[in-house]
C-alpha positions in Angstrom: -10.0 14.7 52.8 -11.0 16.4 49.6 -8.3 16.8 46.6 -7.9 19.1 44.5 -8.5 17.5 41.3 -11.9 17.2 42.8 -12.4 20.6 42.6 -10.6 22.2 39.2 -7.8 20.8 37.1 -6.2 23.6 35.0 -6.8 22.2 31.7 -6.0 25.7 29.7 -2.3 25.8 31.4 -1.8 22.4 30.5 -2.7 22.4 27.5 -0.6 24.8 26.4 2.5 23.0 27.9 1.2 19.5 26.1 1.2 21.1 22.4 4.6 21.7 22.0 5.7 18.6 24.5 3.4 16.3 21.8 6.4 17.3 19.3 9.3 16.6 21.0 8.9 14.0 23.7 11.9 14.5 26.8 14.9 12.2 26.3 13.9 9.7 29.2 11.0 9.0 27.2 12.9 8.0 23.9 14.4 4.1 24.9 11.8 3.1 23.0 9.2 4.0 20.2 5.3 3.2 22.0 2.2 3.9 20.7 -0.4 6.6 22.2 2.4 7.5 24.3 0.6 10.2 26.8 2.0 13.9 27.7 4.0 13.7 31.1 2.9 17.4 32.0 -0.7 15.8 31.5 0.1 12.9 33.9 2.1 15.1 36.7 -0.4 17.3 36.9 -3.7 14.7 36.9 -0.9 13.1 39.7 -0.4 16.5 41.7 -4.4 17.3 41.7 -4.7 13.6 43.3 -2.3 14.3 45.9 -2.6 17.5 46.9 -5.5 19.0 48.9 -8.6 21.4 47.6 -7.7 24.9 47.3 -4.2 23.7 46.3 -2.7 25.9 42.8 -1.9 23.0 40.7 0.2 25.1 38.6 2.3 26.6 41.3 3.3 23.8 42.5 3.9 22.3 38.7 7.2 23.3 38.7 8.3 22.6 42.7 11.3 20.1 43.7 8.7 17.6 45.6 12.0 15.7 47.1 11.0 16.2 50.6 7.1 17.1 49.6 4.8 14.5 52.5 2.1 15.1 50.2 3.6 13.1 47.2 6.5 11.4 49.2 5.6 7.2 49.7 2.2 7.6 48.3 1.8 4.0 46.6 0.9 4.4 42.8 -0.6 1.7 40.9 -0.7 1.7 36.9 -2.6 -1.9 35.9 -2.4 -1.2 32.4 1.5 1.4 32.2 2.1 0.9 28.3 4.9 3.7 28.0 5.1 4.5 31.3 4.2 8.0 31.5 2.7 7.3 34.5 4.8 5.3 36.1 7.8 8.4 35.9 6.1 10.9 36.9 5.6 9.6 40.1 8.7 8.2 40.6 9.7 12.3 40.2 7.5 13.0 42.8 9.0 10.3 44.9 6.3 7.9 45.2 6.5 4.3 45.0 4.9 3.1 42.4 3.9 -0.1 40.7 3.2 -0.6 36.9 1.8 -3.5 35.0 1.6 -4.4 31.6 0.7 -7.7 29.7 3.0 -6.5 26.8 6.4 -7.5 27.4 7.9 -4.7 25.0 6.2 -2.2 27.1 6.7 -4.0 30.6 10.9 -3.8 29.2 10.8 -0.3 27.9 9.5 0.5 31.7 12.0 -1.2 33.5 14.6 0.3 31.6 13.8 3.7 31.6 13.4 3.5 35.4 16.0 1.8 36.6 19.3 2.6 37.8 22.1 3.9 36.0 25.4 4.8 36.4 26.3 7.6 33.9 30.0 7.6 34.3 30.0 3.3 33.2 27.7 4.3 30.8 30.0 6.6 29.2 32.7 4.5 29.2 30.9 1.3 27.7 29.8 3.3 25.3 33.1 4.8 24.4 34.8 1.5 24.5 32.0 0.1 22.1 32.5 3.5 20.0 36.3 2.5 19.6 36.5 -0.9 19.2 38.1 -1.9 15.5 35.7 -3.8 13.1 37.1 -6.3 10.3 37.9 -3.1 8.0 39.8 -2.1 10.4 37.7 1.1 11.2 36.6 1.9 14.3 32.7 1.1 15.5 31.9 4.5 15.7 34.1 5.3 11.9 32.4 2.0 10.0 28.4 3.2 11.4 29.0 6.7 10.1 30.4 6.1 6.7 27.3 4.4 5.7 25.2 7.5 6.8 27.0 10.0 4.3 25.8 11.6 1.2 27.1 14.6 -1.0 25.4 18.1 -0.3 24.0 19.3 -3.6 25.0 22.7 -2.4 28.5 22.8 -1.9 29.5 19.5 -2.9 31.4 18.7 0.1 30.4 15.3 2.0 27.6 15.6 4.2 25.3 13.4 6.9 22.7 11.7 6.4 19.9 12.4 9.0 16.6 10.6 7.9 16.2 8.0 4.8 12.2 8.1 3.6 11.4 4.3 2.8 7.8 3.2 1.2 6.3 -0.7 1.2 5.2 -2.2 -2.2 2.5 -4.1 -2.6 2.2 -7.3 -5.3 0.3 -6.5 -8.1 -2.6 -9.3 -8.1 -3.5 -9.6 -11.2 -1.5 -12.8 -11.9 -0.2 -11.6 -15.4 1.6 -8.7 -14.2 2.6 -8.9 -10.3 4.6 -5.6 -10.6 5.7 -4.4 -7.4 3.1 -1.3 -6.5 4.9 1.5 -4.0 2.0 2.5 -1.9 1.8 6.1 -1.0 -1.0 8.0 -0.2 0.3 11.2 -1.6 3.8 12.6 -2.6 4.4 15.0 -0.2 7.8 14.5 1.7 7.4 17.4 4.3 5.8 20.8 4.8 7.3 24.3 7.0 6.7 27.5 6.7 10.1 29.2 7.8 10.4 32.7 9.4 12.2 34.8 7.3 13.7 38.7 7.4 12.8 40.6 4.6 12.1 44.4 3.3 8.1 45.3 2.3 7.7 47.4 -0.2 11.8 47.8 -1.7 12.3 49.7 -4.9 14.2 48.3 -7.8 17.3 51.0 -8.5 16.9 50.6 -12.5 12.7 50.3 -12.9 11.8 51.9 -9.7 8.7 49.3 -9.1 8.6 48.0 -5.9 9.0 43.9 -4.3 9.9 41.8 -0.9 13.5 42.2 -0.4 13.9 39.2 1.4 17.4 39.1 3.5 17.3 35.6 4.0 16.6 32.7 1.9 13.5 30.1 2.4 14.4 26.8 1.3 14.2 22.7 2.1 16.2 22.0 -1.0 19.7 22.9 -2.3 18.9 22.6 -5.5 17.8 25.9 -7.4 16.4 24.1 -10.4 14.2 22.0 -8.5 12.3 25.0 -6.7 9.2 26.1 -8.2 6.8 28.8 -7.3 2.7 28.9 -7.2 3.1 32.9 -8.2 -0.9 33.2 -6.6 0.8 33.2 -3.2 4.3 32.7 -3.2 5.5 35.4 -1.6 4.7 34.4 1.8 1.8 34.7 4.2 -0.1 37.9 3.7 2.0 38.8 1.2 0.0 37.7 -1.9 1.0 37.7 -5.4 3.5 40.3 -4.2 6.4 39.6 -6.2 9.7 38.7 -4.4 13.7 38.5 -4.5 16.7 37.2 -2.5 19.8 38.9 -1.6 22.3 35.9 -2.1 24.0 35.1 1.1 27.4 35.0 -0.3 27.7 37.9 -3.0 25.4 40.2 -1.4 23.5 41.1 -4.7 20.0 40.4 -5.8 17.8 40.5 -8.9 15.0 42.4 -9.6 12.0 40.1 -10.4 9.9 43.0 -12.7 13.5 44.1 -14.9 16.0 41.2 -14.1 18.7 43.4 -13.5 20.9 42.8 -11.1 21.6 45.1 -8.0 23.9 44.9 -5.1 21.5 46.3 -1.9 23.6 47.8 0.2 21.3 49.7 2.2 20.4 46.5 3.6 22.2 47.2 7.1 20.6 50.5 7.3 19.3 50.3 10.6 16.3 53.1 9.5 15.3 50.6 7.0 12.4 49.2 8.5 13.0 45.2 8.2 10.0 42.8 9.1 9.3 38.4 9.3 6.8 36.8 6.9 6.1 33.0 6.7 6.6 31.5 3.8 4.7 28.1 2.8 7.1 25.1 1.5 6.5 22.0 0.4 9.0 19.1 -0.5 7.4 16.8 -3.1 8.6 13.4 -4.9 7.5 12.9 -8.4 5.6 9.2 -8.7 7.3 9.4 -12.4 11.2 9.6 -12.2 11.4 9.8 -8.5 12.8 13.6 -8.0 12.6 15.7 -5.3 11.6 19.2 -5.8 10.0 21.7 -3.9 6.8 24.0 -4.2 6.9 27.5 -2.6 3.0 28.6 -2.0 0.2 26.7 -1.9 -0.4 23.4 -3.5 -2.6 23.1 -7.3 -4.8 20.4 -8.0 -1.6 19.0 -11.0 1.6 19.8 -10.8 4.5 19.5 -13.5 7.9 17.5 -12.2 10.5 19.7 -13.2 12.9 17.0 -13.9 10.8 15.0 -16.2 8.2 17.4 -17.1 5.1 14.9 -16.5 2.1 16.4 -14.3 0.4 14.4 -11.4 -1.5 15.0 -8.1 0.7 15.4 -5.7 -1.9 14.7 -3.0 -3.3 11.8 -4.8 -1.4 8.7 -4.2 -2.5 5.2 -5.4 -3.6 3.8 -1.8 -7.2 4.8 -0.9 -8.7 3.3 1.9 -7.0 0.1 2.2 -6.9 -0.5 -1.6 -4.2 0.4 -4.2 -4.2 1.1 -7.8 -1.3 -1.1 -10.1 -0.2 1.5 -12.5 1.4 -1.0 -15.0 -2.1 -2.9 -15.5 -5.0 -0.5 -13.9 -5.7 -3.4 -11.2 -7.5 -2.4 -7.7 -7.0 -4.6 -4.9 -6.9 -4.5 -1.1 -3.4 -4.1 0.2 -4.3 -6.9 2.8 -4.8 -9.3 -0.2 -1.3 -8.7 -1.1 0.0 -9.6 2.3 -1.9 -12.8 2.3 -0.9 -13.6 -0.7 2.8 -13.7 0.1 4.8 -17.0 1.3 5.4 -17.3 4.8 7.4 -15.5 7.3 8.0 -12.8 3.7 6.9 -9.2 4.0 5.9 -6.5 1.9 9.1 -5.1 0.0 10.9 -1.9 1.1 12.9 0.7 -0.1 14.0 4.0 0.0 12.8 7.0 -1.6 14.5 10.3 0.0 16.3 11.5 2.2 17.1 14.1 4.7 20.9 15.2 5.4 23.1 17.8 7.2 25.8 20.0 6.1 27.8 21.4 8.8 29.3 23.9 5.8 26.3 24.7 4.9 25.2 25.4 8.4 28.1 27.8 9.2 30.1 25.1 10.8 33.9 24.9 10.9 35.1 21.5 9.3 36.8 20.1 12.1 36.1 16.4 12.1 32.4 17.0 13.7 30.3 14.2 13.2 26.3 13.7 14.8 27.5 12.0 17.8 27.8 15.6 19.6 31.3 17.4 18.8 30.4 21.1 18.5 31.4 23.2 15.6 32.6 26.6 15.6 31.4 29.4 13.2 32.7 31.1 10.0 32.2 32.7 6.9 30.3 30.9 4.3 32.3 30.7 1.0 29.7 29.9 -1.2 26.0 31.0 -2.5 23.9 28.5 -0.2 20.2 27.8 -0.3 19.6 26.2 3.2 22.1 28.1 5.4 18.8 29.5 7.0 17.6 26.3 7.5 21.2 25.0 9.4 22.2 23.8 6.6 19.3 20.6 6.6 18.2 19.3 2.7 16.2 17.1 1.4 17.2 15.2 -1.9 17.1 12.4 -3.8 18.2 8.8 -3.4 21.2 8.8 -5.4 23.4 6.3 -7.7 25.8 6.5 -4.8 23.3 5.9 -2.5 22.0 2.8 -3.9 25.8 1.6 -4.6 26.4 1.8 -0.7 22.8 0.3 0.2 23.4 -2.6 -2.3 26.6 -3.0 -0.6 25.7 -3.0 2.9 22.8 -5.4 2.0 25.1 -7.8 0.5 27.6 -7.5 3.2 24.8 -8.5 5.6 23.7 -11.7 3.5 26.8 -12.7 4.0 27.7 -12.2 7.5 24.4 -12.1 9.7 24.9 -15.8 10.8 28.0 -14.3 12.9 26.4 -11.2 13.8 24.6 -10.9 17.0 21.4 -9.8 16.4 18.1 -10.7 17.9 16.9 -14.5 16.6 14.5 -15.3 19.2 11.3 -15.9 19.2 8.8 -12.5 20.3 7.7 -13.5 23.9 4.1 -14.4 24.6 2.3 -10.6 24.8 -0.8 -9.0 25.2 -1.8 -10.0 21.4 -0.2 -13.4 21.3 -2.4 -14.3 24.3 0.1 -14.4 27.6 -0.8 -16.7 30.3 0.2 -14.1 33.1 0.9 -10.3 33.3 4.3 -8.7 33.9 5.6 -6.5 36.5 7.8 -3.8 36.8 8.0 -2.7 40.6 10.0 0.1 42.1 
């Protein structure tokens, strides 16, 4: 009998649904990072065209419960080669039985657990128990993790989480008089958005009459208004221009005119005849190679830059790794980063360490301060009390490592060095897999 993927295979529809899935992969899919990992609305519909017969609508039958479906129910699957297992779990949702195979044992155990049973109420409860039990401190699991996630939010002031830490290898200077350690970036740029923002065209100052973007809400990555610079070519957002540009601060309700400087208090703001409109404005989070701040760039991007902490100009998309092969800035030597690895004694890796990093402040945000930490608790709303920069952008930043940063990590890093021979953590030796030449294949059956 003829299929349907024999005939068509609705490759726009899909696409569109694979874009934003490439961004943020479903939670079944996140036991474990692996690489090339394919789209599952690619695989269930490649799966559904294979099952079904010609003249079947693909996409109708996309979003079906196949429970009791004959056409997809028992079919045997087999996936030689399941790496991730996309594959493999979408046809387990469409109730076939399938079969996956993998000479990686990583990817054959990331399989096998995301497939097999669970029971979510013994789940919860494990993981609650494991969440309460006391430490040495005499914190709880859950109290000691989080304490060593915290940082200060540059806004407020107030304690805040820390969501993401940045970290960059070093490579060993070659050249045998210097062997500096050589932090390899590519470039210095940290992260890029270009946030939707509410804003008045065309607003008149009340003192000099001349006219700006009134923009209602603030566009920021920062907290930190001394560390936000401005291309003035294009600042003002996309298809905006040079058009000059001011904030109504979120907490005072006033403004400043960018032609006279004088401040004004824009009341007229909640006018509902006051035509309000979006604009995308271009940000750019960048560390300075120099003194290791982190600033930001509204607009576009020059060829040099100026750090506005220490003043010194650089490339920010000019790193000193080029294809393979970094620059030593203490001695001018060029060498392949490889060549630095082989150089290193045994069983040693490149050194690591951090650079930024990304937190959370549930004040910030809007959030009530009642004991809400990133393991879920909700936070209710309220009135922000002070003149924030990222309260449009739920109160994320990104900043700095600090001195109190490097304090804690210096701490924890000792603490480990001290205890990890009665820790339980990993110590055996990485199976046989597919690149350390396995004798026989694994296989994860359902």
């Amino acid at each position: 009998m003829k299929r349907a993927i024999e005939e068509s295979f609705p490759i726009v529809e899909i696409n569109r649904l694979a874009i934003p899935e490439r961004n943020a992969f479903k939670p079944i899919y996140k036991m474990h990072k692996w690489f090339a990992r394919r789209a599952s609305c690619v695989f269930r519909a490649i799966l559904l065209a294979a099952m079904k017969p010609a003249g079947t609508d693909i996409m109708d039958e996309f979003y079906k419960d196949h429970t009791d479906d004959p056409d997809t129910n028992g079919v045997r699957i087999l996936d030689p080669f399941m790496g991730g297992g996309t594959t493999v779990i979408e046809a387990l949702r469409l109730g076939c039985h399938v079969t996956g195979i993998d000479l990686n044992p990583v990817a054959w155990f990331i399989v096998k657990t995301e497939v097999e049973p669970v029971d979510i109420g013994e789940l919860e409860g494990a993981f609650e128990r494991l969440a309460q039990r006391k430490t040495a401190s005499g914190k709880s699991v859950k109290e000691e993790l989080l304490s060593h996630y915290k940082t200060d939010c540059p806004c407020c002031g107030q304690e805040a989480d820390i969501i993401y830490t940045f970290w960059v290898k070093s490579a060993i200077c070659t050249n045998p008089t210097c062997k500096k350690q050589v932090p390899l970036f590519k470039d210095y740029i940290i992260a890029k958005k270009s946030p939707s923002i509410r804003y008045i065209p065309e607003y008149h100052c009340p003192h000099c009459k001349k006219t700006f973007d009134l923009e209602i809400e603030s566009a920021s990555l920062i907290a930190e208004k001394s560390l936000m610079m401005e291309n003035p070519l294009d600042s003002a957002g996309e298809k905006r221009g040079n058009k000059r540009w001011t904030v109504v601060d979120n907490f005072t309700g006033k403004a400043k005119c960018p032609w006279c400087n004088k401040p004004f208090e824009p009341k007229d703001i909640k006018d509902k005849k006051i035509k309000k409109s979006r604009k995308k404005v271009p940000l750019m989070v960048l560390l300075c190679p120099h003194c290791y701040s982190v600033w930001q760039m509204r607009g576009s991007l020059t060829e040099e830059l100026q750090c506005p902490t220490c003043g010194k100009e650089y490339s920010p998309t000019s790193g000193n790794v080029v294809k393979g092969k970094f620059i030593c800035e203490a001695c001018g030597n060029k060498d392949a980063v490889i060549v630095s690895v082989k150089k290193l004694p045994e069983n040693t890796s490149l050194p690591i360490k951090p650079y930024a990093i990304q937190g959370y402040c549930h004040r910030c945000a809007g959030k009530k301060d009642s004991g809400t930490d990133l393991l879920g608790q909700v936070f209710a709303s309220f009135q922000l009390e002070h003149s924030c920069q990222v309260h449009t952008n739920n109160g994320k930043f990104f900043r700095r490592i600090t001195p109190e940063f490097w304090k804690k990590y210096n701490a924890i890093t000792d603490r480990w060095a001290k205890d990890k021979q009665q820790l339980p953590y990993p110590q055996v030796p990485v199976p046989y897999g597919e690149k350390t030449k396995p004798q026989f294949g694994r296989t994860c059956s359902r």
